[in-house]
C-alpha positions as CSV (number, residue, x, y, z in Angstrom):
1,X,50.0,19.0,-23.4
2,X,49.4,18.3,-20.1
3,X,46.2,21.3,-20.0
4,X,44.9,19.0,-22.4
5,X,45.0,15.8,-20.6
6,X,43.7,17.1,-17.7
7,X,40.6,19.1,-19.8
8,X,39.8,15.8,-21.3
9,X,40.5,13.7,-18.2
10,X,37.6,16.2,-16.6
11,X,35.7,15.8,-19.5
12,X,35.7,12.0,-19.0
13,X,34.9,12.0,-15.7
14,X,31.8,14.5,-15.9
15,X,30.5,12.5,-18.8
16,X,30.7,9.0,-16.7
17,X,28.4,10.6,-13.8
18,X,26.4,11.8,-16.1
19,X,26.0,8.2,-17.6
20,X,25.5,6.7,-14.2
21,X,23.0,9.6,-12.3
22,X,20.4,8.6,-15.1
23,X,20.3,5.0,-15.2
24,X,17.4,3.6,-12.9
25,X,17.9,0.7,-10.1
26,X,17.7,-2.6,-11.8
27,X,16.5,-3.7,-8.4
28,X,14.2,-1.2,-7.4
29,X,10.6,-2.3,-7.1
30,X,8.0,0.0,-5.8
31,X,5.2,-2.8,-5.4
32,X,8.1,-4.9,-2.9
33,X,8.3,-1.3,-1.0
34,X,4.2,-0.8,-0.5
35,X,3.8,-4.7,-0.1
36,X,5.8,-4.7,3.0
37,X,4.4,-1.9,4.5
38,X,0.9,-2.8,4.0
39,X,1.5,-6.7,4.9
40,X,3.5,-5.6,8.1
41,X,0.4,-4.2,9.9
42,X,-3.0,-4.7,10.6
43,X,-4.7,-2.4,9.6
44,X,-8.3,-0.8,11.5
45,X,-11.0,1.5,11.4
46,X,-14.6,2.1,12.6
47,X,-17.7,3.1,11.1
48,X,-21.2,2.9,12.0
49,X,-23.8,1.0,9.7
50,X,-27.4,1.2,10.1
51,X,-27.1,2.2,13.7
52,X,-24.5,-0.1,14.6
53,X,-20.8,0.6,15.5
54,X,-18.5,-1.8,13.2
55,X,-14.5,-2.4,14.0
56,X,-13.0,-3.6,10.8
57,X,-9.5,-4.9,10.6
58,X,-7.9,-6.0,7.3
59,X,-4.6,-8.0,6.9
60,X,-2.5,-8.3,3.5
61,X,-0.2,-11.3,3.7
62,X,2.7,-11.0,1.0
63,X,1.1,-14.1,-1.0
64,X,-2.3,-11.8,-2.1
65,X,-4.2,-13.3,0.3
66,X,-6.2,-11.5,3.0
67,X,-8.7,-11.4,6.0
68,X,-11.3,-8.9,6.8
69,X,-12.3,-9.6,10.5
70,X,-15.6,-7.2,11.4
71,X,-16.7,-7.0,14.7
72,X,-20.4,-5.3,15.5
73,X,-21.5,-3.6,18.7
74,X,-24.3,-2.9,19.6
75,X,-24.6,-0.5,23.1
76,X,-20.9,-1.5,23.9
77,X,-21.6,-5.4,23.8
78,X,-20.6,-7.4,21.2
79,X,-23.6,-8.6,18.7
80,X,-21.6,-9.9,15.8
81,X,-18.5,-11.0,14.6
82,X,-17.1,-11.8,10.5
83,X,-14.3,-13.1,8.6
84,X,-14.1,-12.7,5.5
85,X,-11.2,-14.3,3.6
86,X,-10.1,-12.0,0.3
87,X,-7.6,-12.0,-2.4
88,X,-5.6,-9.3,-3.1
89,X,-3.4,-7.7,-6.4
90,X,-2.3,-4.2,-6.9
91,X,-3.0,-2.4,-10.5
92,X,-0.8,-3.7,-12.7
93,X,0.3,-0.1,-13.8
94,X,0.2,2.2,-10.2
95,X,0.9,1.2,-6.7
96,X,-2.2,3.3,-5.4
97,X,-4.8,1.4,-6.1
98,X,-5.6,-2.6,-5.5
99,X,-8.2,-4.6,-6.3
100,X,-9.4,-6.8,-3.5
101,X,-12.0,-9.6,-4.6
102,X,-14.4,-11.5,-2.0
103,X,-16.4,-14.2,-2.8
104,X,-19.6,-11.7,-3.2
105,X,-17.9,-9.4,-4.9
106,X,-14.6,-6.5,-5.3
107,X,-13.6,-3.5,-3.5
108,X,-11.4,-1.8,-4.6
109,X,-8.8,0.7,-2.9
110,X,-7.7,3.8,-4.5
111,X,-5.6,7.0,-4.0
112,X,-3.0,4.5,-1.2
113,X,-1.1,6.3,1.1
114,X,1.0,4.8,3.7
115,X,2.9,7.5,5.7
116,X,3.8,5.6,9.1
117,X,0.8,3.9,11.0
118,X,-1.5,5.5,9.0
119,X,-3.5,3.8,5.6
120,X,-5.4,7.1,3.9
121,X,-7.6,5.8,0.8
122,X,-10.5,5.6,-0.4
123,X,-12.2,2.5,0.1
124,X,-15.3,1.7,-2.6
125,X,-15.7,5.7,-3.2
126,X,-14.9,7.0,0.6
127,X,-12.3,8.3,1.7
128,X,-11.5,6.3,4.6
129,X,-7.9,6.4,7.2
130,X,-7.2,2.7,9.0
131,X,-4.3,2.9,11.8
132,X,-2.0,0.2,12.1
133,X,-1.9,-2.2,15.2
């Protein structure tokens, strides 16, 4: 009798983890996760357009709102400068891609990857890597 109880007592209790190992975190959102980490930086690269050297800095603010602050050089000296205000959403379905929409137009990000200080995606069909300051 007591063999039993203790079989079905083990029984039990392997059947409530198993219950509880497969049921996902009601409070578990992977767009809060990404959010913060790409609203917490700002984020910078360089390229070079037409000849001329371009800084570009973008900042995500938690609300979908966003700057894009270009700075062009010319021969080390500063020959330009941009802001370009932006509003921001991720896909509705995947958290590596988001949609950024400027007055002239969208870009869109794809293929996101945040590991550390580093932003890897591709940026209108380039693969492009911003650091974080």
């Amino acid at each position: 009798m007591a063999k039993r109880y203790l079989i079905n007592l083990f029984l039990l209790i392997a059947l409530l983890c198993g219950f509880s190992s497969c049921e996902e975190d009601p409070y578990y959102d992977p767009y809060e996760e990404i959010t913060y980490d790409l609203c917490y930086y700002v984020w910078t690269d360089g390229f070079i357009v037409d000849g001329v050297e371009c800084e570009q800095q973008l900042t995500f603010n938690p609300d979908g709102r966003g700057w894009d602050y270009r700075t062009y050089y010319s021969y080390g000296s500063e020959i330009d400068y941009e802001e370009i205000p932006f509003v921001w959403e991720w896909d509705s379905y995947y958290t590596d891609k988001l949609y950024m929409d400027y007055e002239d137009g969208e870009t869109v990000l794809e293929r996101i990857q945040i590991v550390g200080r580093t932003l890897d995606c591709v940026y209108n069909g380039e693969r492009v890597t911003f650091k974080a300051n």
